[in-house]
Each structure stands twice: as C-alpha cells, then as structure tokens.
C-alpha positions in Angstrom: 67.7 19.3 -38.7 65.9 21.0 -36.5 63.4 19.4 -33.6 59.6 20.7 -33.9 58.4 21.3 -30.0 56.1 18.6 -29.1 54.5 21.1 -27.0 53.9 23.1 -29.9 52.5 20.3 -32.1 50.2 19.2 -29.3 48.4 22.6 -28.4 48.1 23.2 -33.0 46.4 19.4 -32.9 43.9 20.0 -30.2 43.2 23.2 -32.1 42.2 20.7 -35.5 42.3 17.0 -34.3 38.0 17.3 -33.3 37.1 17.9 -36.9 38.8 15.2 -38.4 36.4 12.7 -38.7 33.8 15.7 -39.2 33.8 16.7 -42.9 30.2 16.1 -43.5 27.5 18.9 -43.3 25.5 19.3 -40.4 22.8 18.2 -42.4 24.6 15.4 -43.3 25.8 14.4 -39.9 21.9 14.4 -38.8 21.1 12.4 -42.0 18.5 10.1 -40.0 16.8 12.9 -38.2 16.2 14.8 -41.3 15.3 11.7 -43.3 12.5 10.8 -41.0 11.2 14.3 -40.3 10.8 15.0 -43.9 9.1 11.9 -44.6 6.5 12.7 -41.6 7.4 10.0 -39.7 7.5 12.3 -36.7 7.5 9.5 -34.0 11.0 8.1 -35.4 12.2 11.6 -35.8 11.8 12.4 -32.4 13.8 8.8 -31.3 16.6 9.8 -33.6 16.4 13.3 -31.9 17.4 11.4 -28.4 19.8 9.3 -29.3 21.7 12.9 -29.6 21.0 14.1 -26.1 24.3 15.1 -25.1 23.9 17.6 -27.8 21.8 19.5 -25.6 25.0 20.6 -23.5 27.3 21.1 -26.2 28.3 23.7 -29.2 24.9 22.3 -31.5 22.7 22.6 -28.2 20.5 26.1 -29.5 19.5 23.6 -32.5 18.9 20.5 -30.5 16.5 22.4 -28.9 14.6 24.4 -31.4 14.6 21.1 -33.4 12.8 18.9 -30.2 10.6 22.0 -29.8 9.7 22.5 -33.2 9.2 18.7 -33.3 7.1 18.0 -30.1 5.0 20.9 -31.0 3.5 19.2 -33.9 2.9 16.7 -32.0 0.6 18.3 -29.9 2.8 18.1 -27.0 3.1 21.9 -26.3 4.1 21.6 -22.8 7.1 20.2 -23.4 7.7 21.6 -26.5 7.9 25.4 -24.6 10.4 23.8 -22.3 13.0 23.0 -25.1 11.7 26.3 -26.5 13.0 28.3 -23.4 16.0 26.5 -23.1 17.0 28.0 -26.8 15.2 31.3 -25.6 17.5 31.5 -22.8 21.0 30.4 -24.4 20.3 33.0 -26.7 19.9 35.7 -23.6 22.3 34.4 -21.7 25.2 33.9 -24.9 28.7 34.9 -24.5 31.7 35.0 -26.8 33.9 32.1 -25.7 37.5 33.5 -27.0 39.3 30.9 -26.5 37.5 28.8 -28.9 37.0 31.8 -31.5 40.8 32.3 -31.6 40.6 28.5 -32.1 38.7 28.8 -35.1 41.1 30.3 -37.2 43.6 27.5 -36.6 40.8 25.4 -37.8 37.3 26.5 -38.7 33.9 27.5 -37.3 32.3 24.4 -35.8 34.8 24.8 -32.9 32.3 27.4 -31.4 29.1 27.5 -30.6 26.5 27.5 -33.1 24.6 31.1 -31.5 21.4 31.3 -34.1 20.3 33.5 -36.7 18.4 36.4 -35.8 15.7 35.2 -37.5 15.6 31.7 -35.9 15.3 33.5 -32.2 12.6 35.5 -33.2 10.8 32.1 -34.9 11.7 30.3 -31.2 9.5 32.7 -29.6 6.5 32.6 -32.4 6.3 29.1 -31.8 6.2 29.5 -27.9 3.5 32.3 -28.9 1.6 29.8 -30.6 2.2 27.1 -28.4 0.6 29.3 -25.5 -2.6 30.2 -28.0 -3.6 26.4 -28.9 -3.2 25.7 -24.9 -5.5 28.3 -24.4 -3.4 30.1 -22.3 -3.6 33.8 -24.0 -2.1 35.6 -21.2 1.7 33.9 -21.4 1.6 34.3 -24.8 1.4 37.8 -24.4 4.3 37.5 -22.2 6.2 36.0 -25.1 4.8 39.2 -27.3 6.6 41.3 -25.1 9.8 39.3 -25.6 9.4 39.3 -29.3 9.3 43.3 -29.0 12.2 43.3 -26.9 14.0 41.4 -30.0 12.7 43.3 -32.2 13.8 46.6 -30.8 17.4 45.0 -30.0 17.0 44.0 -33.8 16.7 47.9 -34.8 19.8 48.7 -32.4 22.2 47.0 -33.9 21.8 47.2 -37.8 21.9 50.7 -39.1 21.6 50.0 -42.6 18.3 50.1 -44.4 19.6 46.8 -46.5 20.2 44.6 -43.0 16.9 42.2 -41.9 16.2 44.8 -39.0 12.5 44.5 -38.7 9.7 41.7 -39.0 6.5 42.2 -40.1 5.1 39.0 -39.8 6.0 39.2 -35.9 4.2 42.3 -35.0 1.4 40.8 -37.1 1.3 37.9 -34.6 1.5 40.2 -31.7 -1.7 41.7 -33.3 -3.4 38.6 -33.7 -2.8 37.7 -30.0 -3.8 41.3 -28.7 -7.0 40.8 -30.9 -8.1 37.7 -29.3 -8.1 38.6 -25.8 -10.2 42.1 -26.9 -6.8 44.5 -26.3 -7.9 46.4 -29.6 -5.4 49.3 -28.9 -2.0 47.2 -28.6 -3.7 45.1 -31.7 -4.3 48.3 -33.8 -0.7 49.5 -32.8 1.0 46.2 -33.6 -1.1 45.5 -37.0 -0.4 49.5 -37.9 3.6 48.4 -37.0 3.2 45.0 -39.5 2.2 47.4 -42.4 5.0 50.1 -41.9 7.1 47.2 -42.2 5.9 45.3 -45.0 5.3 48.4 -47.4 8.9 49.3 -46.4 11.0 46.5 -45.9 9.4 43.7 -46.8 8.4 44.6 -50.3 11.8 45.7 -51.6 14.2 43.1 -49.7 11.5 40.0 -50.1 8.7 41.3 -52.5 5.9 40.7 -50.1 3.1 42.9 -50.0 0.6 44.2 -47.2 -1.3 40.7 -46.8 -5.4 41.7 -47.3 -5.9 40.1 -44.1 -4.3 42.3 -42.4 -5.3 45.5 -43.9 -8.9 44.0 -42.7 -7.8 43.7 -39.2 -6.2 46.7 -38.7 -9.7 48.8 -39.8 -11.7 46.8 -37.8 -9.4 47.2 -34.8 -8.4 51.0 -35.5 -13.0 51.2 -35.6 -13.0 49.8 -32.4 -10.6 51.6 -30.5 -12.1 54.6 -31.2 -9.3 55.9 -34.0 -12.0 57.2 -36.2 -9.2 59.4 -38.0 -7.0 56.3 -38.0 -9.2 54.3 -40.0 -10.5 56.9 -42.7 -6.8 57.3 -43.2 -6.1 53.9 -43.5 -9.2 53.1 -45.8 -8.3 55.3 -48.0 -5.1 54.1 -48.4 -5.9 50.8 -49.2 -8.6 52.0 -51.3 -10.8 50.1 -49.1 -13.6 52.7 -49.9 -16.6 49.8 -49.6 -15.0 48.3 -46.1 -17.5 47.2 -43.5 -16.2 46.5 -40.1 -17.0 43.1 -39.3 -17.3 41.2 -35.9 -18.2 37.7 -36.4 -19.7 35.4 -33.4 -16.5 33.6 -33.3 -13.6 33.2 -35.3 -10.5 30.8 -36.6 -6.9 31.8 -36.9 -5.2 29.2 -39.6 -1.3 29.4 -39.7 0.0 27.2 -42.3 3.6 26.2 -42.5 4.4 25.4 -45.8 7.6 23.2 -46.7 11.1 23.1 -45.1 13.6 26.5 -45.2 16.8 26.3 -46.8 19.7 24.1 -45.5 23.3 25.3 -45.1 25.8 24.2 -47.3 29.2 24.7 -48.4 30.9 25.5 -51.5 34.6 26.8 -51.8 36.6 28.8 -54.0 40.3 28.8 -55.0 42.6 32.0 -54.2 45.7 33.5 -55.9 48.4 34.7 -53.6 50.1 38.3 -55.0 52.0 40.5 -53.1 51.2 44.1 -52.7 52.8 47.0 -51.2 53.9 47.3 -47.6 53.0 44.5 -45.7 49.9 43.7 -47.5 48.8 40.5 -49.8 46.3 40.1 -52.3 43.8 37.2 -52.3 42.2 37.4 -55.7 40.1 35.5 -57.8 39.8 36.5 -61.4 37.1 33.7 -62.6 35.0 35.4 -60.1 36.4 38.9 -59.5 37.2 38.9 -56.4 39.7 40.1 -54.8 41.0 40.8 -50.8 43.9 42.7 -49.3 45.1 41.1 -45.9 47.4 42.8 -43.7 50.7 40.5 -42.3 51.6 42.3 -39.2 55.0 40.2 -39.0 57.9 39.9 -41.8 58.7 36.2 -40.9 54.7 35.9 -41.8 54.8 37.5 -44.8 58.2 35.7 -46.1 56.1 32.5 -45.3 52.7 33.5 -47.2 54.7 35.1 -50.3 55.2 31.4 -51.3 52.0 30.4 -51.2 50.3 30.4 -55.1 46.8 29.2 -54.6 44.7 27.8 -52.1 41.5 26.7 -50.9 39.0 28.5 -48.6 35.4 27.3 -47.7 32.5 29.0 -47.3 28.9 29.0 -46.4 25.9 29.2 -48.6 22.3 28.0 -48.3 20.6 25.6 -50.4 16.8 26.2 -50.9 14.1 23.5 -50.4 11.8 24.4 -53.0 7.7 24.3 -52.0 5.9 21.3 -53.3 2.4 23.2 -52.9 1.9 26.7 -54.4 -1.3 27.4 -52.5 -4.2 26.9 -50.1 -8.2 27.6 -48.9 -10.2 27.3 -46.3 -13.8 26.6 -47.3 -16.2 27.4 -44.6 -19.9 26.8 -45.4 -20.2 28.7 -48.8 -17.2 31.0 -48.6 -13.8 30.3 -49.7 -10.8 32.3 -48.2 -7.5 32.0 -49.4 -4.1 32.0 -47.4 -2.0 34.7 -47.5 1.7 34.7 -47.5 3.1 36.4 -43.9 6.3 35.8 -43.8 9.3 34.0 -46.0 11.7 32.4 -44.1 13.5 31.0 -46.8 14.3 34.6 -48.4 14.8 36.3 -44.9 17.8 33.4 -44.0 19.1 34.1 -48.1 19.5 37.6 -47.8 20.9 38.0 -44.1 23.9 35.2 -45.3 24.1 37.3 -48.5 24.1 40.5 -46.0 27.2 38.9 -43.9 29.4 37.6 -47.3 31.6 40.1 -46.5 32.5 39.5 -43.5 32.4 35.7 -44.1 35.1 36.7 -47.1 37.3 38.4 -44.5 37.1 35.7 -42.0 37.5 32.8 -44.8 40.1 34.2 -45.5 42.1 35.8 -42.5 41.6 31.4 -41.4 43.2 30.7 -44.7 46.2 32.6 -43.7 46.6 31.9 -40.8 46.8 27.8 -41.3 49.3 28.2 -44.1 51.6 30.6 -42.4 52.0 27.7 -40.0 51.8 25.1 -41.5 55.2 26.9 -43.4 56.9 27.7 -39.9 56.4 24.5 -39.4 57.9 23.4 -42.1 61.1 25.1 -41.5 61.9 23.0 -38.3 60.5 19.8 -39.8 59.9 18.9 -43.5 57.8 16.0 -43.0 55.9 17.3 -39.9 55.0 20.5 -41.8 53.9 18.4 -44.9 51.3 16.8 -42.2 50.1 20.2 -41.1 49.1 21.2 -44.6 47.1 17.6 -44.7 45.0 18.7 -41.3 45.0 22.3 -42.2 43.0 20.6 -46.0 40.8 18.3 -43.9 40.1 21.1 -41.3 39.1 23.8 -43.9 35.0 23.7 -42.8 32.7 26.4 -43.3 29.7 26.6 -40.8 27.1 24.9 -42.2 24.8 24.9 -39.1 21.3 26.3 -39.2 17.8 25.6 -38.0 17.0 23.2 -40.8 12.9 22.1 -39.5 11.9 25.6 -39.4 9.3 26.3 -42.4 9.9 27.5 -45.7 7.1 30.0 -45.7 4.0 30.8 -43.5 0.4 31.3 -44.4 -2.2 32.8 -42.5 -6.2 33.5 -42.8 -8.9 34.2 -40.4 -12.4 32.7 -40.5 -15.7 34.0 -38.9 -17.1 30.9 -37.5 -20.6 30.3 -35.7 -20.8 29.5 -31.5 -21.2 25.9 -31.8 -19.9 23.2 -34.5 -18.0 24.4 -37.6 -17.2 21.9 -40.2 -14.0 23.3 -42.6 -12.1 22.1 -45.6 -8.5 22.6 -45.8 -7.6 22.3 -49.5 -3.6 22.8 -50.5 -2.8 22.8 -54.5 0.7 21.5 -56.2 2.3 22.7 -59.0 1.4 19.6 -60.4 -2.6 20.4 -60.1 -3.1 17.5 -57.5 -5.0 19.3 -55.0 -5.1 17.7 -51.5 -8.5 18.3 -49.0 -8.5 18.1 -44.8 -11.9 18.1 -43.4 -11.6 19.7 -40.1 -14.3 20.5 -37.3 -14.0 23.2 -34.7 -16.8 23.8 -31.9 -16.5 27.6 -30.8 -17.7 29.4 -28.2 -19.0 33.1 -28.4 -16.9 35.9 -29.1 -13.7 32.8 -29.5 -10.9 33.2 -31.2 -9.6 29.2 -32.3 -6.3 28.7 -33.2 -4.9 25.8 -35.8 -1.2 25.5 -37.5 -0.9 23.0 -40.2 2.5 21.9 -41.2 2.9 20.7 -44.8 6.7 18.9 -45.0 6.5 18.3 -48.6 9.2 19.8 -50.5 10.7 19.8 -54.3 13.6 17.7 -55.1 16.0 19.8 -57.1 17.0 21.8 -59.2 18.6 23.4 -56.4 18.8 27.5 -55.8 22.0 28.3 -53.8 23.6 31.3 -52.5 
C-alpha cells in the first residue's frame, strides 16, 4: 500500500479544517444578535454585537460594521455610527481579491474569503451616513457623501452592460435630491429628482414594479419652477398629467423616511447532481427533476478517470429567504391633512433579483468546487483507502454556500414630505397591519423658517412564515 504525503494531507486540511465546526448559517451563528435586534431590544443587541469584536478585523468585518452602524444609528448615536459606517465605506474602496484564499475556496467553500458586500448594501452604507449627516444637521458632509453615492452609481453603470443587471438606483438619486433641496441647490435637486424618474419609469418598474413615487413628481416641478426650467416643467407637467399643479413652498418642512421590516436573510439549499460523460474531455452535471444541466471541462486525463466514477453528489448553494412586512402601510397627519408614505425603494426585491442575476455564475462555481473536492478526495483514495474515505467526510461537512449578507438593513423604505409651520408642529405617525390593528406615534417638531427637518422611523416588525425563497 501506498503512503499518503503528510505534507499533502496537512496543506488539503488547512484548506477545510476552519469550517468544521461551522455548518450553521451566518444567521444562525449570530442567533443572539439577531434575536435581540428583532425584538427591539436594541441595548442588548448592541452588547451581543461586542462580544464579536474581533470580527471587525476578520473575513465578516464589512458586516460587523454596517451592523454596529446601522445599530448605533437608531440609537441616536450618529457620531459613532458614521465611524463604523466609513470603516465599511472604506473596505469596500480599498477591497482586493485575496487569491490565495479564493483558490482555497474551491477545496472547501466560500466563507474562506472575505465577505466584500452586495452592491446594493454599499450604496445603503452611504444613505445611512447621508442621513446620519442630515439629522446632525450637518448638510454640507452629507453632500459629501452624495458625491460618493454618484461615484457608485456611475461605477455601478460601468460594470453591468445588460439592461436586466441592478445598474441604477432610483431611490439614491432621490435622496441626493432631497439633500440638494434642503440646503436651496434647486439645480443639482432638479437634476438628481429628473435622474430618480428616468430610473424608476425605466428600471424600476419592470425589474421591481415600482412606480414614479407622487412625491417626487411634486418635487421635481417645484424645483424645475425654481430653477428657472420653465420648458422643463411644462414638459414634465404634462407628463404626469399634473395639468392643476401649483408650485408650493411651505414655511418649513419635514422629511419622514420610514424603514419598514427587516430584508431577506441568506440561506442555503442544495441540489443533488448526476455525473455523465460527454465527449472529449467534458462531463455533464445534470439534474433532471429540475432540468438542469452543466458541462465542465477536465483539463487532465487522471482527473477525468477519477470524476467518471462519481454518480451523484451534493452541491450547495445560496438563496435568500424573505422577511415578510408585518405593516402594509403608513400616514402622517399634520393638523387636518393626511399624507400617505410612498414606497422609494425595495430592498428586499433589489437583493432577490441581483442573487437571481448571479445563479449562473453561482451554478458554475457550485459546481467547478464540487469537482474539484471529489477528484481529490479519489486521488486520495488511490494512495490510501481509509484516508481517502476521510476526505470525502470533510469534503461533506465542508460543502457551504455563502450565506452572508447584511441581515439589519430594511425590508423596504417609505418616504413623505410635510409643510410644517416656523415654530411647534404636533404630528401623528399612524402604521396599519395586515391584521387592521393600526398603531399611532405622536411626534412634535419645532421648525425654523425656510427648515427642512429630518426623521427616520424604523419599524422591526416582521411576518413569521410562510417563507418566499429564491
């Protein structure tokens, strides 16, 4: 009998050995943190959040940090919220490929690298900083972060070509708008609110089925009047069929985001594959239940003698599971008037369709992983029986899909705006369930003159099953 190379043995089990006591979800693995932040007990939260610090330095550290931010933020403690929030901001900048522990991954599976965000979670680190900024009253850095959001935005354009890929984000260049509008820069507002419709007419209404919110039609007349873009708003008007639209420039006014439930959470399901050999030097990973099927290229004979007795086996892959919102709804009543809330922006469908967007490529990588693990766990196997028959028991317990995401982001964000008067400004915040329970906040807001106030109001109820996955 052969004798396996202990170096050979040692360098394959540093490769697998971290994940063996890992088989639970990231979710899972956080269990406490999530328990208390979606019960509200925010305080807790946070002291389950530091009993992780040295998860700020390692492969999880983008999420530690969008997850302390996101947390100290509704706090109130914006500060030091927009320090975790750069730190995330800056990884994401400052990101390279480690190659070492992506050719890693394919001996055992994603978690070896670093978890580098969605695009939709880096542009959602700098609308909080945005916001952040606002409620400090400090309008001029959150323009800076405006500019940074553009900068994503354009990068975001660069690098997907096709018309299907989340490219473009309405609700951003809303925000941008929002932020222009407040400190009186009605030309970069216009712009920015004339970008947001572009997008939602275009994008947003086929890939998420969210329309042009009314609020923002509003604001975009009233800012197109005042810069002078006479043409620009007749346009517009018409458009919208707005033909009765008075512009409208109230003493002060009230900017009311409203985060509504928790986004999805990453999860994992797997599928089982049939082996079949094809011509040349390429296999066939099928699945007929499903219809799938996979052609891999084995570069090596001694590879392919290996995979061609291989039947089926198991490869693990990503999905999301969906939160679902416990509150349909919500109004603002302010003296006499009632304005309702407008849906902005989905995060829940945006983070479905860019995963459904990637399947592909998460196939290919499934299953190139797949291959890879058996073919040596059989090489193995030909220098020692017993020590091969291990390898197949680590390769099992190593096969992990990523299941890492920013889990305390929001399900879906409101927004209205409300004319107050200059001085005190008593409001109630009404949110209505499926159930019809409705659920009132009585807020009160002193303004100044020609003020714009800024409020977010986090609702972290959610529905317990039945579950959507993808």
């Amino acid at each position: 009998m052969k004798t396996f190379s202990s170096r050979r043995f040692s360098y394959y089990f540093v490769c697998t050995s971290f994940v063996l006591s890992a088989c639970a979800t990231y979710y899972q693995r956080h269990f406490d943190f999530n328990t208390e932040f979606e019960h509200g007990n925010l305080t807790e939260a946070l002291e389950a959040l530091k009993r992780k610090e040295n998860e700020g330095v390692g492969k999880t550290r983008f999420l530690y940090n969008v997850n302390k931010g996101l947390l100290l933020s509704i706090l109130g403690e914006y500060e030091e919220s927009n320090d975790y929030f750069e730190k995330a901001f800056l990884f994401g900048e400052d990101y390279r490929i480690n190659y070492v522990a992506e050719a890693t991954s394919y001996f055992s599976n994603p978690n070896v690298t670093s978890y580098r965000g969605e695009d939709h979670e880096h542009l959602m680190v700098l609308y909080f900083k945005a916001v952040n900024f606002i409620k400090m009253n400090r309008p001029e850095e959150a323009l800076v972060e405006c500019r940074r959001l553009n900068i994503r935005l354009n990068q975001l354009n660069d690098k997907y070509v096709s018309e299907e890929k989340f490219q473009r984000d309405a609700f951003i260049h809303t925000l941008m708008g929002i932020i222009y509008q407040s400190t009186k820069d009605y030309n970069n507002a216009f712009i920015a609110y004339r970008n947001a419709v572009e997008v939602y007419e275009n994008d947003y209404a086929k890939l998420f089925a969210i329309a042009v919110p009314e609020q923002l039609k509003t604001d975009l007349l009233n800012t197109a009047w005042w810069t002078g873009f006479r043409d620009e708003f007749d346009r517009f008007k018409t458009k919208f069929e707005m033909h009765d639209f008075q512009v409208s420039n109230p003493t002060a006014e009230l900017v009311f985001f409203w985060h509504n439930g928790l986004g999805p959470v990453k999860d994992e399901w797997s599928i089982n594959f049939i082996i079949n050999s094809g011509s040349g030097n390429t296999m066939i990973f099928s699945n007929p239940e499903m219809g799938l099927s996979f052609p891999f290229v084995v570069t090596e004979s001694k590879d392919r003698s290996d995979l061609t007795k291989l039947e089926v086996f198991r490869v693990a892959f990503p999905r999301y599971r969906e939160r679902g919102l416990y509150f349909h709804s919500a109004s603002i009543k302010s003296d006499t008037n009632e304005y309702t809330l407008e849906l902005a922006e989905d995060i829940n469908k945006v983070a479905f369709h860019s995963l459904k967007q990637r399947m592909l490529q998460e196939f290919a990588k499934g299953l190139l992983r797949a291959a890879l693990k058996k073919a040596t766990e059989h090489s193995i196997r030909k220098e020692d029986e017993r020590l091969g028959a291990i390898i197949g028991v680590v390769n099992a317990i190593t096969e992990k899909a990523d299941t890492r995401n920013w889990q305390t982001l929001p399900h879906s964000i409101f927004y209205s705006r409300i004319p107050l008067k200059e001085g005190v400004n008593p409001v109630t915040f009404t949110l209505r369930s499926r159930n019809q329970r409705n659920i009132d906040y009585n807020f009160t807001y002193t303004a100044k003159r020609g003020e714009t106030l800024f409020h977010t109001f986090s609702s972290l109820e959610t529905l317990t099953g039945p579950y959507r996955y993808y």
